[in-house]
Each structure stands twice: as C-alpha cells, then as structure tokens.
FIZATOR-219773 format. One record per residue (C-alpha): x, z, y. Coordinates in Angstrom, 3 decimals. Example, Ala and Ser with C-alpha at 12.3 -4.5 7.8 and 13.67 -1.06 7.14 Angstrom:
REM FIZATOR-219773
- xx  zz  yy
- 12.300  7.800  -4.500;
- 13.670  7.140  -1.060;
This chain:
REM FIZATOR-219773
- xx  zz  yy
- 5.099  -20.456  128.818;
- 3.915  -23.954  128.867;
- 1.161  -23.716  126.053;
- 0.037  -19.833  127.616;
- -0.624  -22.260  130.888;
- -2.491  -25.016  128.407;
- -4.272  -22.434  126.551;
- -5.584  -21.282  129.909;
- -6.350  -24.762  131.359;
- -8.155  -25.148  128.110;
- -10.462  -21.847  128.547;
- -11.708  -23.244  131.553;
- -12.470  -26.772  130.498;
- -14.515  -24.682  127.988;
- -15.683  -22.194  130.334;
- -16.380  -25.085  132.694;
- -18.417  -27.487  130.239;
- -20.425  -24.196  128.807;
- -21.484  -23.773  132.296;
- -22.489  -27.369  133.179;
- -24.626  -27.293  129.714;
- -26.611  -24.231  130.594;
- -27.696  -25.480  134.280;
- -28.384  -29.251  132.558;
- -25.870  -30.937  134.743;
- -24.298  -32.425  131.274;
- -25.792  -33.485  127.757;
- -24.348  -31.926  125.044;
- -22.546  -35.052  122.957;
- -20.404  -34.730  119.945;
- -17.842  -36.328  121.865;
- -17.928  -33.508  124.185;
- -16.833  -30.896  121.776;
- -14.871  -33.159  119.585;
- -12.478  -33.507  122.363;
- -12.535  -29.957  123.243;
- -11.812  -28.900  119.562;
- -9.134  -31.511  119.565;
- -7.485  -30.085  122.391;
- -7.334  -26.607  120.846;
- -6.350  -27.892  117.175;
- -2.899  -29.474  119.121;
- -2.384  -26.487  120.628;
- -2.637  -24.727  117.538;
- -0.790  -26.997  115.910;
- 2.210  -27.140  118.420;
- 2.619  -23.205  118.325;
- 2.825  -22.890  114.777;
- 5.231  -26.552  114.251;
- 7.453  -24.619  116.790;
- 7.295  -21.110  115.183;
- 8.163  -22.408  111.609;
- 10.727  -25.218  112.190;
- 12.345  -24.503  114.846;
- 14.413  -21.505  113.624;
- 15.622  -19.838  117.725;
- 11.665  -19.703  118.947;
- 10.832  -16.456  117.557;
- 13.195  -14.987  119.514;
- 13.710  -16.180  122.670;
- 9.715  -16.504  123.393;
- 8.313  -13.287  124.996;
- 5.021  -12.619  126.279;
C-alpha cells in the first residue's frame, strides 16, 4: 500500500512540474528531472528488492 500511495504522490510531482513548465512558472534544469527520475528509480527499486528477497510478499500483497 505504501509505495501505490508514493507512486501516486510521485505522478503528481510529475504532473505538477509538467504543468509549471508549460505556463513558464519554472525553468527546466537537469536537476529538476534528475530528482524526479531518482524518485521513480527507488521506487522501482524497492518493489522489485521486496518481490525477490523477501520470500512472503508475493503473497500477502493484493491490489
């Protein structure tokens, strides 16, 4: 449940930045979307960490 609720916090920090870029109210950096892509790579990373080692996640996480 906790990285559904990250993965959505995360779609609007996108969602939210896209926005702000197309009305110029913030410059488009590297830093911007190296954070951003950061972000999603842990989340990534977390999911799958959790899926492979830890043998009881399969199963007891439902969407």
């Amino acid at each position: 449940m906790v990285l559904i609720t990250y993965q959505i916090i995360l779609f609007l920090i996108i969602s939210l930045s896209y926005y702000l870029t197309l009305n110029h109210f913030m410059a488009v950096t590297v830093g911007n979307f190296t954070s951003i892509f950061g972000m999603f790579a842990a989340i990534l990373f977390m999911y799958y960490y959790y899926s492979i080692k830890v043998p009881n996640y399969k199963s007891t996480q439902t969407i």
